[in-house]
C-alpha positions as CSV (number, residue, x, y, z in Angstrom):
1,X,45.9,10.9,-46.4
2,X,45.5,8.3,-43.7
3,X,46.5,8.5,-40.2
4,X,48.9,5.5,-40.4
5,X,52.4,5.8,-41.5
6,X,53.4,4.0,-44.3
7,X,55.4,1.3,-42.0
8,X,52.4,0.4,-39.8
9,X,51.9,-3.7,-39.6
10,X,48.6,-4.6,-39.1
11,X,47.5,-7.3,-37.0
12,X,46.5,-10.3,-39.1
13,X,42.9,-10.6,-37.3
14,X,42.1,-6.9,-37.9
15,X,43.0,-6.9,-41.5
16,X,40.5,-10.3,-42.4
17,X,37.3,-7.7,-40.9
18,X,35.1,-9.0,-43.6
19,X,34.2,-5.2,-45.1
20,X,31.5,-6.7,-47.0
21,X,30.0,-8.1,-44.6
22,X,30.3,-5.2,-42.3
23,X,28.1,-2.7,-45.1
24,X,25.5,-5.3,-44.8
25,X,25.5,-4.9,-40.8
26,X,26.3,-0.7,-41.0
27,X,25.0,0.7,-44.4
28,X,25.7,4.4,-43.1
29,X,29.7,2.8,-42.5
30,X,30.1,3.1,-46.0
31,X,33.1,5.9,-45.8
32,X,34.7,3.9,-43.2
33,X,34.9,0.8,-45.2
34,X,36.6,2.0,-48.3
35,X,39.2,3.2,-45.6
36,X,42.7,2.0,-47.5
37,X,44.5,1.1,-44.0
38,X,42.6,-1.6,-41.8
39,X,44.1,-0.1,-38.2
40,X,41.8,3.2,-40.2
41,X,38.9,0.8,-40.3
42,X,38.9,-0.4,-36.4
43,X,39.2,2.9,-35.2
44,X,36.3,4.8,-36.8
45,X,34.2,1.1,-35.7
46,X,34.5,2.4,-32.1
47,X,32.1,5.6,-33.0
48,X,29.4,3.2,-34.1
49,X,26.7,4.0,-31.7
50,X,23.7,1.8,-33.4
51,X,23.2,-1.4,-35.0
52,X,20.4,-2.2,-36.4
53,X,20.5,-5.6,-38.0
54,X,16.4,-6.5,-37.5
55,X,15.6,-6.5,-41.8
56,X,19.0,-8.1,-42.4
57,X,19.6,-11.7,-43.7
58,X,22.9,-12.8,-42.4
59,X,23.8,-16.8,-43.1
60,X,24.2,-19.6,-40.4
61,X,28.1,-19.4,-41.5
62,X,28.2,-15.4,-41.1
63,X,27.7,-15.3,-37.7
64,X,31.2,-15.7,-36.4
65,X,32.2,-12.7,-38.9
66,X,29.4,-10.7,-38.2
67,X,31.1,-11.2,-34.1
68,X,34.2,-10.4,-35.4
69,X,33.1,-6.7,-36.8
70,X,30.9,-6.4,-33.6
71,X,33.6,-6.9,-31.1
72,X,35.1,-3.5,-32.6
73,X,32.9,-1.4,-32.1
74,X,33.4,-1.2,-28.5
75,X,31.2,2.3,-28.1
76,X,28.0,0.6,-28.9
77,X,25.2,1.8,-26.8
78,X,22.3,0.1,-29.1
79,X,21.7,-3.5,-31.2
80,X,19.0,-4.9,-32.6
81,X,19.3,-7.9,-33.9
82,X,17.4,-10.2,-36.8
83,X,14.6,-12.0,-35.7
84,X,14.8,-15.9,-35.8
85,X,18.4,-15.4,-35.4
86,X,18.5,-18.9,-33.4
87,X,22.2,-20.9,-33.2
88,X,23.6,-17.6,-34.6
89,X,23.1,-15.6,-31.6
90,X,25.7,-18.3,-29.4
91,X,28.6,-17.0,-32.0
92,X,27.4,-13.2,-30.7
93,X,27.0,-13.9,-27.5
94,X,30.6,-14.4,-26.7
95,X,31.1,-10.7,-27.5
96,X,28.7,-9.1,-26.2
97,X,30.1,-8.9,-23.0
98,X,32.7,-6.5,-24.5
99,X,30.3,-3.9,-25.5
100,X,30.3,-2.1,-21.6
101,X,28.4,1.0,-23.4
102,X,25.5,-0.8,-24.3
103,X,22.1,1.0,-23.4
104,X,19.7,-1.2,-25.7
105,X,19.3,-4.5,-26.4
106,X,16.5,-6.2,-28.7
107,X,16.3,-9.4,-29.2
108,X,12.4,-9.8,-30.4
109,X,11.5,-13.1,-32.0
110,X,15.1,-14.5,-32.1
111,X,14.2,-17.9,-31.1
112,X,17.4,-18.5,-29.0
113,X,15.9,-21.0,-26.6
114,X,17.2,-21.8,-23.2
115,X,20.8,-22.5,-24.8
116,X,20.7,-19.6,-26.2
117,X,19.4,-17.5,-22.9
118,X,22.3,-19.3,-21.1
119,X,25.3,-17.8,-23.1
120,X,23.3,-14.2,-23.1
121,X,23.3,-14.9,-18.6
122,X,27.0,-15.1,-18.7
123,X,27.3,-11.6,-20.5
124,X,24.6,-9.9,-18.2
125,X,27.0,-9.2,-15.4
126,X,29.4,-7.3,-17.5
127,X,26.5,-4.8,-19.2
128,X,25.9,-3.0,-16.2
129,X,24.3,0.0,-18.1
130,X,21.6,-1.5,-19.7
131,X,18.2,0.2,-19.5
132,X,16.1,-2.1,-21.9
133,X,16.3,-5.1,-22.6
134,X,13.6,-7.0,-25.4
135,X,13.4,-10.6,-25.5
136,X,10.0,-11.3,-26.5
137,X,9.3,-14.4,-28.6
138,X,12.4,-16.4,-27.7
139,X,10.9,-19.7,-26.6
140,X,13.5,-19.6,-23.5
141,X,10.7,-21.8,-21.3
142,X,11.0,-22.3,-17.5
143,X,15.1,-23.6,-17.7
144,X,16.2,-20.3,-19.6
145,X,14.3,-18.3,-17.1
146,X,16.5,-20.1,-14.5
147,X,19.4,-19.1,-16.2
148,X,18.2,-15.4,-17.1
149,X,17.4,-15.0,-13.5
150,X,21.4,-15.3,-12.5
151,X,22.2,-12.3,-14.9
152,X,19.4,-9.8,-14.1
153,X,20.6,-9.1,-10.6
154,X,23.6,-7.4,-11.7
155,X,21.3,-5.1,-14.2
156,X,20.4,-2.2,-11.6
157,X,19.9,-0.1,-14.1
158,X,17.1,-2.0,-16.3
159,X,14.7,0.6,-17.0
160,X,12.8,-2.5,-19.4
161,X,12.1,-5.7,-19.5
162,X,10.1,-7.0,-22.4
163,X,9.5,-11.5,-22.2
164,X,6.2,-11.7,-23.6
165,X,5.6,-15.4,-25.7
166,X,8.5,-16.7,-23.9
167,X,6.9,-20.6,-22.8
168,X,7.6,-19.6,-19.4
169,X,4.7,-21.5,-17.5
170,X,4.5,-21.3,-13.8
171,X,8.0,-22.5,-13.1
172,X,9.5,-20.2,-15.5
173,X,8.0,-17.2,-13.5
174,X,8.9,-19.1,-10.5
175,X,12.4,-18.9,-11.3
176,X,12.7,-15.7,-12.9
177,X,10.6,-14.2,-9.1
178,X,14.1,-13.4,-7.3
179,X,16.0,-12.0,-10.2
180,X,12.7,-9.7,-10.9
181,X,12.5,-8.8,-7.1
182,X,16.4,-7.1,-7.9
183,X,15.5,-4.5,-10.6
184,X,14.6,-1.3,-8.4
185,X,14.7,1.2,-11.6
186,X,11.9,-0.7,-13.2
187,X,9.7,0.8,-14.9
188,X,8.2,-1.3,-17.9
189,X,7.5,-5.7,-17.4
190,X,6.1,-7.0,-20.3
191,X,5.1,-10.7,-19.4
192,X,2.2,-11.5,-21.3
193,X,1.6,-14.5,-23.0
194,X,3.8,-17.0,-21.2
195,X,1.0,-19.2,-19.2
196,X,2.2,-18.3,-15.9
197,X,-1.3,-19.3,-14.2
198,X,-2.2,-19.1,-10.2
199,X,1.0,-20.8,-9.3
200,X,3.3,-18.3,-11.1
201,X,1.1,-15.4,-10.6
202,X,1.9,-16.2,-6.6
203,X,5.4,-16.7,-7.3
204,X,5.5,-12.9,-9.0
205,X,3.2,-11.6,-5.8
206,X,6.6,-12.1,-3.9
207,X,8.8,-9.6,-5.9
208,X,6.3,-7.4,-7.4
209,X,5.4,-5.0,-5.2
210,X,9.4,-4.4,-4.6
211,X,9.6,-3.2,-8.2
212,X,8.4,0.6,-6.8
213,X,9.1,2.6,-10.1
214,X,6.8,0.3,-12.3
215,X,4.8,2.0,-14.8
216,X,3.8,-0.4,-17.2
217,X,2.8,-4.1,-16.2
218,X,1.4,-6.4,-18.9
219,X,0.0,-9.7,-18.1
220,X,-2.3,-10.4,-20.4
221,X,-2.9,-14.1,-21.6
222,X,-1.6,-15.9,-18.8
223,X,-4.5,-18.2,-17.6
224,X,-3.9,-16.7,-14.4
225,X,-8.0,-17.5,-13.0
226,X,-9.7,-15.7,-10.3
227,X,-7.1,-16.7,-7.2
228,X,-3.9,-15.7,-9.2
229,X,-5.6,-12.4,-9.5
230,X,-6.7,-12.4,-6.0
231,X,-3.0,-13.3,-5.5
232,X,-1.7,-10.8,-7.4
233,X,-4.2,-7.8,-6.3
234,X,-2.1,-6.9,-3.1
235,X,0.7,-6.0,-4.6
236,X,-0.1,-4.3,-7.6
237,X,-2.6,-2.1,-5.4
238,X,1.4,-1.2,-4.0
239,X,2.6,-0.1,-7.1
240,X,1.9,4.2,-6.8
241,X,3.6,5.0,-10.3
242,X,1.8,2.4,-12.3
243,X,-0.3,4.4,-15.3
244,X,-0.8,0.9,-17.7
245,X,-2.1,-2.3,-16.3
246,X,-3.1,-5.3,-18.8
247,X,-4.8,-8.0,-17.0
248,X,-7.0,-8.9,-19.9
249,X,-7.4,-12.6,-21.5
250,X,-6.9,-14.3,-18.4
251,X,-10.2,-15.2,-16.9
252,X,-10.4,-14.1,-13.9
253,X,-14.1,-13.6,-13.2
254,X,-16.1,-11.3,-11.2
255,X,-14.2,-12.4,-7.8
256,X,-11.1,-11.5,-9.1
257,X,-12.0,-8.3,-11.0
258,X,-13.9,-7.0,-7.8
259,X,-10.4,-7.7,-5.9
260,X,-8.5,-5.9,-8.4
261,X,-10.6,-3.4,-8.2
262,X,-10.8,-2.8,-4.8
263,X,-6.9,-2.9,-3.9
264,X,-5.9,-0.7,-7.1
265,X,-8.4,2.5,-6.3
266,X,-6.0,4.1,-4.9
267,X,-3.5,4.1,-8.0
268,X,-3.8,7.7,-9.0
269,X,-1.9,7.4,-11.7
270,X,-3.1,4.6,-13.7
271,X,-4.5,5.7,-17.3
272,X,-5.1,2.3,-19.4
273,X,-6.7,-0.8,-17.4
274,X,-7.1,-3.8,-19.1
275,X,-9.2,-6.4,-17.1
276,X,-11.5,-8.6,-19.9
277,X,-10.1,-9.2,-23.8
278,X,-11.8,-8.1,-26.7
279,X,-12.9,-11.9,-27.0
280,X,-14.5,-11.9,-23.8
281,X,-16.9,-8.9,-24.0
């Protein structure tokens, strides 16, 4: 027995939900989809806490379906989505701004480019309780940096941020340096791997030692050179909470080690230190 009367008219855009579709996103929905009424279906979406979409195939054309089912399930607090996921994300992106639960957002390897960074900006302001946010490996470079810098003032909240392999180069950390300088509940930066070198690491000096309840800070493979380190020692030496530091594949000598060293002896918390890669010993 459903929970509709038998007179109930159902919107036309609820009842084309592609339910097929949807078992592919949810596998655990299964109950919910064989649902006989479709104003059923919508109203069980909204207790869909987790999507995890990372292992599924999903077609170019999908996308604006798979948006449609996503828009419904408005008590969303995690998504993962496919990696590669490219032009499909911009059909996503309009929705995401809907789903005001959201906790958790990964985004690793989608290849989403600037374009792509600049429709997830305009839905930033809106997900005002999100604590982590993964965009690792999405080729955004310096301009989508730009326009990820707009959104992540409004994230308070951000717990972590993950942008390692991003293309980002010394203007892309330039740009990002205000936005960064914003996120006081910090406490994980991953931004290794981006080619930020002395300019960028100067640029990240300014905001870094604001971020006061950083734990985690990964640098690694950056090209940052024994004055970027120098640049950067003040700072970290400010961070009191940090226990992980990865400074390693970045050359920067015994100058810079030796200033690192000096400023950051007074971290009692730090556990891991990374300073020379495994190619360098």
């Amino acid at each position: 027995g459903g929970c509709c009367s038998k007179g109930t008219r159902v919107q036309p855009a609820e009842a084309e939900l592609n339910r097929e579709l949807l078992a592919k996103i949810v596998p655990g929905c299964t109950p919910v989809i064989n649902l006989g009424q479709s104003t059923e279906l919508l109203h069980d979406l909204r207790f869909i806490t987790r999507v995890d979409m990372e292992k599924i195939r999903i077609l170019d054309q999908e996308w604006g379906d798979v948006a449609h089912c996503i828009a419904k399930m408005t008590g969303l607090t995690s998504i993962t989505l496919p990696k590669d996921i490219g032009d499909g994300f911009k059909a996503l992106s309009g929705v995401l701004g809907e789903l005001t639960r959201l906790t958790t957002l990964h985004l690793d390897k989608g290849r989403i480019g600037p374009s792509g960074c600049s429709a997830l900006a305009e839905s930033l302001p809106q997900l005002t309780k999100l604590a982590s946010l993964d965009m690792g490996g999405n080729d955004i470079g310096a301009q989508g940096a730009k326009y990820l810098a707009v959104g992540l003032g409004s994230l308070t909240g951000l717990e972590t941020l993950d942008l390692e392999q991003n293309d980002l180069g010394a203007g892309g950390c330039s740009n990002l340096a205000e936005g960064l300088g914003m996120l006081s509940s910090l406490k994980s930066l991953r931004l290794g791997g981006n080619s930020i070198k002395k300019q960028g690491s100067t640029a990240l000096s300014t905001c870094l030692g604001k971020l006061k309840c950083l734990e985690t800070l990964y640098l690694f493979n950056n090209d940052i050179g024994s004055d970027g380190c120098k640049a950067l020692a003040t700072c970290i030496g400010e961070l009191a909470k940090l226990h992980s530091l990865r400074m390693d594949g970045n050359s920067i000598g015994e100058d810079g080690a030796e200033a690192l060293a000096e400023l950051i002896g007074g971290l009692t918390n730090l556990q891991t230190l990374y300073l020379v890669s495994r190619r360098q010993k």
